[in-house]
C-alpha positions in Angstrom: 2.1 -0.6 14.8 0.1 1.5 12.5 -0.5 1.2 8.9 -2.0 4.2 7.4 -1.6 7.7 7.5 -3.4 10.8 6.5 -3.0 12.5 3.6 0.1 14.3 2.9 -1.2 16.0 -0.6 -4.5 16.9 -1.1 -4.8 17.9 -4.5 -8.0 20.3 -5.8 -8.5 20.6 -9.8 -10.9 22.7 -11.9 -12.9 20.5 -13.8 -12.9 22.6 -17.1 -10.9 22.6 -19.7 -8.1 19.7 -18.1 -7.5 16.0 -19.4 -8.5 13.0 -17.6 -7.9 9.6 -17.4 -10.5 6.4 -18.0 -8.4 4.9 -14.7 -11.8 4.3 -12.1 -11.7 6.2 -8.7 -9.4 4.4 -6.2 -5.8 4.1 -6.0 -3.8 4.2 -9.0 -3.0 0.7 -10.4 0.5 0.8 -9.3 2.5 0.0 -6.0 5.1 2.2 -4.6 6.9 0.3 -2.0 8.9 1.8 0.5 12.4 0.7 2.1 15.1 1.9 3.8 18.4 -0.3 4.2 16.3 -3.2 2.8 13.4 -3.1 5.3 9.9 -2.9 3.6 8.7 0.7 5.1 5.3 0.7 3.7 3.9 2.6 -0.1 3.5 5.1 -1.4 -0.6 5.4 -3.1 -1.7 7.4 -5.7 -5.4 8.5 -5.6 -7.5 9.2 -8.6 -10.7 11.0 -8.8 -12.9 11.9 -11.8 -10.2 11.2 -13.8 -7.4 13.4 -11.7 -4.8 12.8 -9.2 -6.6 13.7 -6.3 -4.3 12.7 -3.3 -1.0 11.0 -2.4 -0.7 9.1 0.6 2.3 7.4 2.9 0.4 3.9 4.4 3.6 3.0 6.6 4.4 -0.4 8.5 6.5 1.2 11.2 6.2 2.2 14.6 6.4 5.9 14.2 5.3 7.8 11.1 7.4 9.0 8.6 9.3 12.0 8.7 9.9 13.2 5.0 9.5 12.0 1.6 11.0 9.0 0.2 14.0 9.3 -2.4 13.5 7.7 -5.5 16.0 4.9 -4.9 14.0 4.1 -1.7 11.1 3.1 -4.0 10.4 0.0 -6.3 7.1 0.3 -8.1 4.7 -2.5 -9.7 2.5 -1.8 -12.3 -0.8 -3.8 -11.6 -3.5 -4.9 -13.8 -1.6 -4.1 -17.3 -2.3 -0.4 -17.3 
């Protein structure tokens, strides 16, 4: 069983001139949770860096990885921390 993947979005920003956010590097402090029929799939993670989005990735539960996107009605998210 595995339970990560690699990325699926890596996302390069110009430093100058853009807004950031005081959120630390890491993953954003939120969960995305996956399921499909009412099985827990895995989550969706947001990664920040400097201040940007900086990657998204698909850390799945089941035997074989993912083959698209999940829908937004396959998600339930949990805001973590009160940010």
């Amino acid at each position: 069983m595995r339970n990560s993947a690699t990325w699926i979005l890596d996302i390069q920003v110009a430093a100058s001139g853009t807004s950031t956010t005081s959120i630390p590097d890491g993953p954003f402090p939120a969960r995305a949770f996956v399921s499909e029929n009412g099985h827990y799939q895995g989550e969706i993670i947001v990664w920040i860096t400097a201040g940007h989005i900086s990657g998204l990735e698909f850390a799945w539960v089941t035997d074989e990885p993912p083959t698209r996107w999940p829908q937004a009605q396959e998600m339930d998210i949990e805001v973590q921390g009160g940010q």
